[in-house]
N, C-alpha and C positions, 0 to 999 in steps of 0.2 A: 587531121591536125588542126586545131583550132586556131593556133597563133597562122596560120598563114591564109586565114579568114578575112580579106582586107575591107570589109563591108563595114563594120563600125568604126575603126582606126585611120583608115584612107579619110572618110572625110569630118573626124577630126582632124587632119592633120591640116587639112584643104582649108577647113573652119577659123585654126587657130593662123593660119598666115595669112589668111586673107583681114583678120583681126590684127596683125603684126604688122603688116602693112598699107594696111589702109588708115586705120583708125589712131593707131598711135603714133605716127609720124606726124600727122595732124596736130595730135595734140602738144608733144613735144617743141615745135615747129613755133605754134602759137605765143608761147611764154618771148615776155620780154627781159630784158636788164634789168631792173631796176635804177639802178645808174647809165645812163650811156653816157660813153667816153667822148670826152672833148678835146677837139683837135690843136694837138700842141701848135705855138707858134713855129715860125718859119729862122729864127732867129737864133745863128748857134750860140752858145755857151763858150765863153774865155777860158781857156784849160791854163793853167799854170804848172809847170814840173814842183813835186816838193824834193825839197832837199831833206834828205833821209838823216838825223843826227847825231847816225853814229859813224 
């Protein structure tokens, strides 16, 4: 039975996760914002109730 062959399959399988996790989390990782977020002030906000008019 050829499919239970694991001689070519096994290491690609070895090949492609060691490729999934080594090399692409890397590169994922790397990438920045473009915008980084700046830190709101510390100062809340005056909330007012509205009066709804109906």
């Amino acid at each position: 039975m050829p499919q239970l062959n694991p001689n070519p399959w096994f290491a690609i399988l070895v090949f492609s996760w060691i490729v999934f996790l080594t090399i692409i989390p890397t590169k994922v990782l790397n990438h920045i914002t473009p915008n980084e977020p700046t830190p709101m002030s510390e100062e809340k906000h005056k909330t007012e109730p509205w009066d709804w008019p109906w």
